[in-house]
C-alpha positions in Angstrom: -8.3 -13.2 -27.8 -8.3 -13.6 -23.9 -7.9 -10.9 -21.7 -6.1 -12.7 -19.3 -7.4 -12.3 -15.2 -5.7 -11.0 -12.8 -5.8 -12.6 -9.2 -6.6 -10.9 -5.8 -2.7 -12.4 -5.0 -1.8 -10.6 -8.1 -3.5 -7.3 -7.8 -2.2 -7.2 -4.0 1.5 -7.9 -4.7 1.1 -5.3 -7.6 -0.2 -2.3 -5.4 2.8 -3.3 -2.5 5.4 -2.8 -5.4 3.9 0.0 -6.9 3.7 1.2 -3.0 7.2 1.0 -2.3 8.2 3.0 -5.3 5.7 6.0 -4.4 7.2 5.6 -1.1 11.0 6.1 -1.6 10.1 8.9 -3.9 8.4 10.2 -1.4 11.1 10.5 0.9 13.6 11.9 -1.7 11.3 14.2 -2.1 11.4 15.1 1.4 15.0 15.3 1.4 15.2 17.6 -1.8 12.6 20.0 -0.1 14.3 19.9 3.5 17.8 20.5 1.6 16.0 23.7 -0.2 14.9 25.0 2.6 11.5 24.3 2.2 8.7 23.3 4.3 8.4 19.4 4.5 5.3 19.3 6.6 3.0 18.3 3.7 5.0 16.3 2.3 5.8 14.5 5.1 2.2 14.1 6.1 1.6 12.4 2.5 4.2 9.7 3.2 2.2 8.7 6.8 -0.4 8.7 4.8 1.2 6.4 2.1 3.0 4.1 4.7 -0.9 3.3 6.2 -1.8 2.4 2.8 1.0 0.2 2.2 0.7 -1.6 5.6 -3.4 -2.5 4.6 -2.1 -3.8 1.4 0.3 -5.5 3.5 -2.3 -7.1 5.8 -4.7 -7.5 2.9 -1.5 -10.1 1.7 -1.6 -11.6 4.8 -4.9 -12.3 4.4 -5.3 -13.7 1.4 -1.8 -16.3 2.1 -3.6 -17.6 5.2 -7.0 -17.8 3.4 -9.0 -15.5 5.5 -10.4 -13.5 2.7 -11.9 -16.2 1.7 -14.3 -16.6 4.5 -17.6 -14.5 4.9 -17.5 -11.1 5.8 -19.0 -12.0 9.1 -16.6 -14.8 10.5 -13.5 -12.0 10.1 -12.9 -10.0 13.3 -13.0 -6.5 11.1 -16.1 -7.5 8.9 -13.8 -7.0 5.7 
């Protein structure tokens, strides 16, 4: 039986799905703790933290529909 491969496309669109779910519950939790009372500074610091993840994967995407990943490290502006 074949495992069956999963594809840079794949894996990229799979971590920006799974990104915007950890996201939004993110930011219900920041509601929940703000209508408690409680301190959202943490929690709000996660979700920066989360949104700059999401936008790499996002640009990773971008990369990968125009091809760039494809080329060697050294012709990309970044090196990645």
């Amino acid at each position: 039986m074949e495992i069956p491969v999963e594809t840079a496309l794949e894996m990229v669109e799979r971590h920006l799905l799974r990104g915007e779910a950890i996201i939004e519950q993110q930011r219900m939790l920041i509601q929940r703790l703000g209508k408690a009372g409680a301190s959202t500074v943490q929690a709000e610091h996660l979700l920066d933290v989360f949104q700059s993840i999401q936008a790499e994967h996002l640009l990773h995407l971008a990369r990968l529909k125009t091809g760039i990943d494809s080329l060697p490290a050294a012709l990309t502006r970044d090196g990645r």
